[in-house]
Structure formats: structure tokens, C-alpha cells
MIKOLDREN-309198 format. One record per atom (N, C-alpha, C): residue in three letters; atom name; x, y, z. Coordinates in steps of 0.05 Angstrom, whole numbers, plus 5000, padded with zeros to 4 digits. Atoms other than C-alpha are relative to their C-alpha. Layout:
<recs>
(ala CA (X Y Z))
...
</recs>
This chain:
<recs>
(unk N (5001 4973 5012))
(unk CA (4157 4421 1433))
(unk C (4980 5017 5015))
(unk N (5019 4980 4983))
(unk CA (4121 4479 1452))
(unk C (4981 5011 4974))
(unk N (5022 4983 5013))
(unk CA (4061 4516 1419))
(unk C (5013 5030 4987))
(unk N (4981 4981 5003))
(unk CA (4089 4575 1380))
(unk C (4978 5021 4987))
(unk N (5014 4989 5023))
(unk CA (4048 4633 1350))
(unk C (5000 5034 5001))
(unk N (4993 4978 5006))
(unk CA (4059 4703 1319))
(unk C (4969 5010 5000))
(unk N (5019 4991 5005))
(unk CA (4005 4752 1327))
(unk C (5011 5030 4983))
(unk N (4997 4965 5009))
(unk CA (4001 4832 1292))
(unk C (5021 5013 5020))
(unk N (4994 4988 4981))
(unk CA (4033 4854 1361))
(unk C (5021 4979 5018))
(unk N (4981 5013 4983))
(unk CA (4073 4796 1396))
(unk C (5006 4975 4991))
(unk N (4984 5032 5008))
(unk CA (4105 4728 1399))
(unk C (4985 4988 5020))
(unk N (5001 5019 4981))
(unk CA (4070 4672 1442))
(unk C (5000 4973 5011))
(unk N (4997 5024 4996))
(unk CA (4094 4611 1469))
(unk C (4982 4989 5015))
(unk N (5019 5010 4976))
(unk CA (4050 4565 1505))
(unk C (5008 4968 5009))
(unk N (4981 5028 4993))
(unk CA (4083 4509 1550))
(unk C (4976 4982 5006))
(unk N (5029 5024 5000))
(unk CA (4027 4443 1552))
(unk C (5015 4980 5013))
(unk N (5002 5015 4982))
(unk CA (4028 4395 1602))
(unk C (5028 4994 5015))
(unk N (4971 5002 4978))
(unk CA (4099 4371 1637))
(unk C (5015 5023 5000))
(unk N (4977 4980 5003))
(unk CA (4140 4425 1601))
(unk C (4983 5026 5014))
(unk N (4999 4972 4978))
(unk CA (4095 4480 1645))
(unk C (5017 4989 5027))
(unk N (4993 5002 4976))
(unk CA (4121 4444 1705))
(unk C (5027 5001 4994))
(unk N (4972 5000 5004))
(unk CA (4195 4442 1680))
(unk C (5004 5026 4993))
(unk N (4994 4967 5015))
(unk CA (4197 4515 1645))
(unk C (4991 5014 5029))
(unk N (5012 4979 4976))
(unk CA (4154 4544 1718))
(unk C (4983 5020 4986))
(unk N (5012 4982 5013))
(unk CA (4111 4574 1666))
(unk C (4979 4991 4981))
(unk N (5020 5008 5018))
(unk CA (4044 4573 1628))
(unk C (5005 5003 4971))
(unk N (4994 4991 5031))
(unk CA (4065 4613 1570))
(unk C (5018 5027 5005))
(unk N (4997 4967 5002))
(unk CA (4098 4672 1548))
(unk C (4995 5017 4975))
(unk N (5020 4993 5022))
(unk CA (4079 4725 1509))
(unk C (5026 5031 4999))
(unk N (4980 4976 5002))
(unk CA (4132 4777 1477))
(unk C (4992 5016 4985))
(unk N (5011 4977 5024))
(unk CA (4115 4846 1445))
(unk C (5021 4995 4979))
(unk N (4979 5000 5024))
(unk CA (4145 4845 1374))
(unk C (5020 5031 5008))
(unk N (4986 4956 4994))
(unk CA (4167 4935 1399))
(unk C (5025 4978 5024))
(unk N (4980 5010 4983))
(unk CA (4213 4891 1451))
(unk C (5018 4980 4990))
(unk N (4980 5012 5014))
(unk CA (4247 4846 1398))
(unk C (5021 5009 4992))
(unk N (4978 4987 5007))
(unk CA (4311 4869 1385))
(unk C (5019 4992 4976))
(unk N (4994 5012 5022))
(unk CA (4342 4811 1338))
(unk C (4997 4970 5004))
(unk N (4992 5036 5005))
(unk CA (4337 4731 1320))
(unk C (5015 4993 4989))
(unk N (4980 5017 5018))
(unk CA (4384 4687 1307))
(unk C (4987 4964 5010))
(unk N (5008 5038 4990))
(unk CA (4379 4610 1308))
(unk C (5026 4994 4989))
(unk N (4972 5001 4994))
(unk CA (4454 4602 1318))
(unk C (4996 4975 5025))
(unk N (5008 5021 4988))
(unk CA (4458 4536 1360))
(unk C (5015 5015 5032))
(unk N (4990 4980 4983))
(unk CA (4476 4557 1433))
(unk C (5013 4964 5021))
(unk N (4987 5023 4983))
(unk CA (4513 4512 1490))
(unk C (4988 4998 5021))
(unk N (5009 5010 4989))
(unk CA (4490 4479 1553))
(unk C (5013 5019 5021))
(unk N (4987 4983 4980))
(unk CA (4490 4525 1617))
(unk C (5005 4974 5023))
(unk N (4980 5020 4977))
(unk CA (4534 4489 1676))
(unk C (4995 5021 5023))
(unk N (5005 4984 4989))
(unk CA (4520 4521 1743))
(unk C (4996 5034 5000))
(unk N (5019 4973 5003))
(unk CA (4477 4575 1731))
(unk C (4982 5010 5018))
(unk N (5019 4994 4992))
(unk CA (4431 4607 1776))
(unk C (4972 4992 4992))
(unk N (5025 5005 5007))
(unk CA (4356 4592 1764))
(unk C (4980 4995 5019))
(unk N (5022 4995 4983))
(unk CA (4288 4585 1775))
(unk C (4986 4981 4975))
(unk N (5011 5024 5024))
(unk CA (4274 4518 1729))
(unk C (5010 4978 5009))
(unk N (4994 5025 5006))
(unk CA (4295 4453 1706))
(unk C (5028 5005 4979))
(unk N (4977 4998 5019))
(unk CA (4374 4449 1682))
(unk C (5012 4964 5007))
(unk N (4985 5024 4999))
(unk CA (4401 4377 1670))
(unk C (5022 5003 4957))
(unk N (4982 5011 5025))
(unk CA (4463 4380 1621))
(unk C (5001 4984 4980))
(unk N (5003 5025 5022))
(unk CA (4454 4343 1561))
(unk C (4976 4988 4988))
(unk N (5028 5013 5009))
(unk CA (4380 4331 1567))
(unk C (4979 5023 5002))
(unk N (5018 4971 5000))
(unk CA (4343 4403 1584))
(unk C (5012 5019 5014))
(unk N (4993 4968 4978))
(unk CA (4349 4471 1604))
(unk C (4965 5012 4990))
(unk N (5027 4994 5006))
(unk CA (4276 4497 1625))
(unk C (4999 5022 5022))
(unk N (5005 4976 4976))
(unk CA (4260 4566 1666))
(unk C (5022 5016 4990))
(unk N (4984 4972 4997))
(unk CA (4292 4623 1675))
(unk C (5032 5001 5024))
(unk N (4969 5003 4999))
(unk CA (4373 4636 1684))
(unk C (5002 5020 5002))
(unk N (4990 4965 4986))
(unk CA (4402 4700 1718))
(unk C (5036 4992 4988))
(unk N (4975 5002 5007))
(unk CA (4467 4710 1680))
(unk C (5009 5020 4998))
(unk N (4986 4976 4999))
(unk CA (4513 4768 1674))
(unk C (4990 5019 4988))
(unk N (5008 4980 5024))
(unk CA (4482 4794 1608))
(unk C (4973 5008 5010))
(unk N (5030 4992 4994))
(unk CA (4409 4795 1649))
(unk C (4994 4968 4997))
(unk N (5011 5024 4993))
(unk CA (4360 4747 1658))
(unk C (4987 4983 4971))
(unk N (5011 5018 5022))
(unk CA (4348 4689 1605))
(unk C (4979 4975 5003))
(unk N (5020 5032 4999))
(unk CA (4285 4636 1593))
(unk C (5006 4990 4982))
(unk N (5002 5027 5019))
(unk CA (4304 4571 1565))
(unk C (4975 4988 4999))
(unk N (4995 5021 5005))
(unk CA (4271 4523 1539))
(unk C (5014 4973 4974))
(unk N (4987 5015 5010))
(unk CA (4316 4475 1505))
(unk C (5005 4969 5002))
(unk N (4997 5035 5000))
(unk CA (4326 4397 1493))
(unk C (5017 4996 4981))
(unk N (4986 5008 5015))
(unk CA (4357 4401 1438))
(unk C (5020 5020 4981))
(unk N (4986 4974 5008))
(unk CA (4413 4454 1414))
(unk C (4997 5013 4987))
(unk N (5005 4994 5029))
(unk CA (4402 4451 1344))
(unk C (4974 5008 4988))
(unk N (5023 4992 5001))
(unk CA (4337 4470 1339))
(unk C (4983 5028 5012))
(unk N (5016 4984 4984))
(unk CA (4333 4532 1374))
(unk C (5001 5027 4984))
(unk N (5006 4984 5001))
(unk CA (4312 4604 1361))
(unk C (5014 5023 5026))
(unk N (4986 4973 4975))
(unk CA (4349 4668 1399))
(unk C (4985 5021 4998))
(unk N (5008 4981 5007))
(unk CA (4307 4719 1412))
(unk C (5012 5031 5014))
(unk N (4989 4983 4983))
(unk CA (4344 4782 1432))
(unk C (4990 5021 5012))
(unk N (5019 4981 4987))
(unk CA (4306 4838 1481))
(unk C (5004 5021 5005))
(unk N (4994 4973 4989))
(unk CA (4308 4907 1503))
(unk C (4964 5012 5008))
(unk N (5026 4985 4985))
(unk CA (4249 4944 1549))
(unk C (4983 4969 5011))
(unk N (5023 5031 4999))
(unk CA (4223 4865 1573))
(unk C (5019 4996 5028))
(unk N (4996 5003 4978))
(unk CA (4236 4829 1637))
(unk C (5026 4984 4996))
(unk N (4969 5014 5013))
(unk CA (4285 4778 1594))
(unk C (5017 5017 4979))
(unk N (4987 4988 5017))
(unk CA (4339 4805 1560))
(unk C (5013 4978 4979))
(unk N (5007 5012 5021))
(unk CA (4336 4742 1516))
(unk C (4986 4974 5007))
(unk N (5011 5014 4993))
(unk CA (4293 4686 1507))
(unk C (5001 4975 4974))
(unk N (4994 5022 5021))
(unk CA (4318 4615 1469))
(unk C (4982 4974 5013))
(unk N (5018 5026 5011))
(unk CA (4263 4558 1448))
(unk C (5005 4987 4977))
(unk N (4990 5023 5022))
(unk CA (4271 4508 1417))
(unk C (4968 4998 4979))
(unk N (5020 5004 5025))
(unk CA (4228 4498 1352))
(unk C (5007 4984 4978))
(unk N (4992 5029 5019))
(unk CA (4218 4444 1298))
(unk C (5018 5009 4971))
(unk N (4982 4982 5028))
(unk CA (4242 4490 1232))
(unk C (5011 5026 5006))
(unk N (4976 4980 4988))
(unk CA (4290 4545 1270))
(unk C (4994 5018 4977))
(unk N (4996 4978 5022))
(unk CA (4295 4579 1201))
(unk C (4976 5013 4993))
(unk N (5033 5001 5011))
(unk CA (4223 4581 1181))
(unk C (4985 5019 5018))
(unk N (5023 4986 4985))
(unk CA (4199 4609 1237))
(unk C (5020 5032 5012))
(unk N (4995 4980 4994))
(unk CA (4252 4655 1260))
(unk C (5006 5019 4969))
(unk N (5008 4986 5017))
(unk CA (4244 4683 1189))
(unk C (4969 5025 4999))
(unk N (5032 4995 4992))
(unk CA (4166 4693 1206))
(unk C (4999 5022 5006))
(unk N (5004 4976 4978))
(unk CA (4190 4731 1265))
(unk C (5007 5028 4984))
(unk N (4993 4959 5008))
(unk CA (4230 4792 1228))
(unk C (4981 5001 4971))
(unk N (5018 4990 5027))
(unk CA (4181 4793 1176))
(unk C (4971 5018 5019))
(unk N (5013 4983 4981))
(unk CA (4134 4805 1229))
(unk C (5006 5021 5006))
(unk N (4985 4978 4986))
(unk CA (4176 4857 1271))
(unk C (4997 5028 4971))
(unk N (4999 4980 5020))
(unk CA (4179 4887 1199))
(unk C (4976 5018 4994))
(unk N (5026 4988 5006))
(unk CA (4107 4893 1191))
(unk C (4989 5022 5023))
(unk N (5006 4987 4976))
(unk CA (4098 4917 1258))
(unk C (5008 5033 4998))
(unk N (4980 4976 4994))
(unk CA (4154 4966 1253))
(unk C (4984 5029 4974))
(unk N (5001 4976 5025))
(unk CA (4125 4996 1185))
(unk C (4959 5006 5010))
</recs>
């Protein structure tokens, strides 16, 4: 898993020890003003995709994926477990992690976004 934590102003992930070397990344850090919507809708396994990570079918998708809709950071291990976060004004135009209670937390998030927003 990864490190997950909501602040007043953003979202930040923080990748710890192998998963920086598989994701190509320390952390990331998203303004809540650039959230657009979550879902934790289970998503499928990308098959030749462009990148700039770690993609093995069946067992991870880690880094960043250039796809038609714009550019997406996985990380993923496990389908069912993940979080969608959807973007606008950011470098990704979405960004899916995997997290231990999907619902719980992407609840968190638009309660956040809400607070933010008001």
C-alpha cells in the first residue's frame, strides 16, 4: 500500500521504499481545486500502453500511462481496491490507487473537496 493523506488544500500520496522504484515517483500531491470527481468503480488491466513505469498484467500497474483521454498514474495491484480520481487544470487527467477501504476514503475525499469548495 501506499501512504494516503488529505490535507485543508490537497490529496497526498507517498510511495515508501520499492513501490517509489516501480511507480518512478516519491509522492504525489493533488490540489483538492483540481479534483473533478471519485469513483472507486473497479477498473481493468492496461495491455500495451505507453509508459513511464512498471506494467505487468495481473500483478501491477505502477507510473504513469499516456492514453487517449491524457495522461494517467497508476498504482494498482489489486483492481478491487482502487480509488479514481478524476482531474482538470493538473498534469494527470486521472489518477487511480489502490487503497485498503476504497469507500471510506474516497468518501473523505468529496467531503473534503466540499469543505474546500465552501
Amino acid at each position: 500500500m501506499v501512504k494516503f493523506s488529505i490535507t485543508k488544500t490537497a490529496i497526498i500520496v507517498n510511495f515508501q521504499g520499492y513501490k517509489k522504484f516501480l511507480a518512478l515517483k516519491n509522492n504525489l500531491r493533488i490540489p483538492l481545486s483540481c479534483v473533478k470527481s471519485v469513483s472507486s468503480a473497479p477498473v481493468k488491466w492496461l495491455v500495451f500502453t505507453p509508459k513511464a513505469g512498471t506494467n505487468f498484467p495481473g500483478l501491477i500497474m505502477a507510473g504513469t500511462f499516456f492514453r487517449r483521454d491524457g495522461i494517467t498514474f497508476y498504482y494498482v495491484r489489486d483492481l478491487n481496491k482502487c480509488i479514481i480520481l478524476s482531474l482538470q487544470n493538473h498534469r494527470y487527467s486521472k489518477i487511480v490507487i489502490q487503497v485498503e477501504q476504497k469507500e471510506e476514503i474516497a468518501l473523505k475525499i468529496r467531503k473534503a473537496i466540499k469543505e474546500f469548495q465552501s
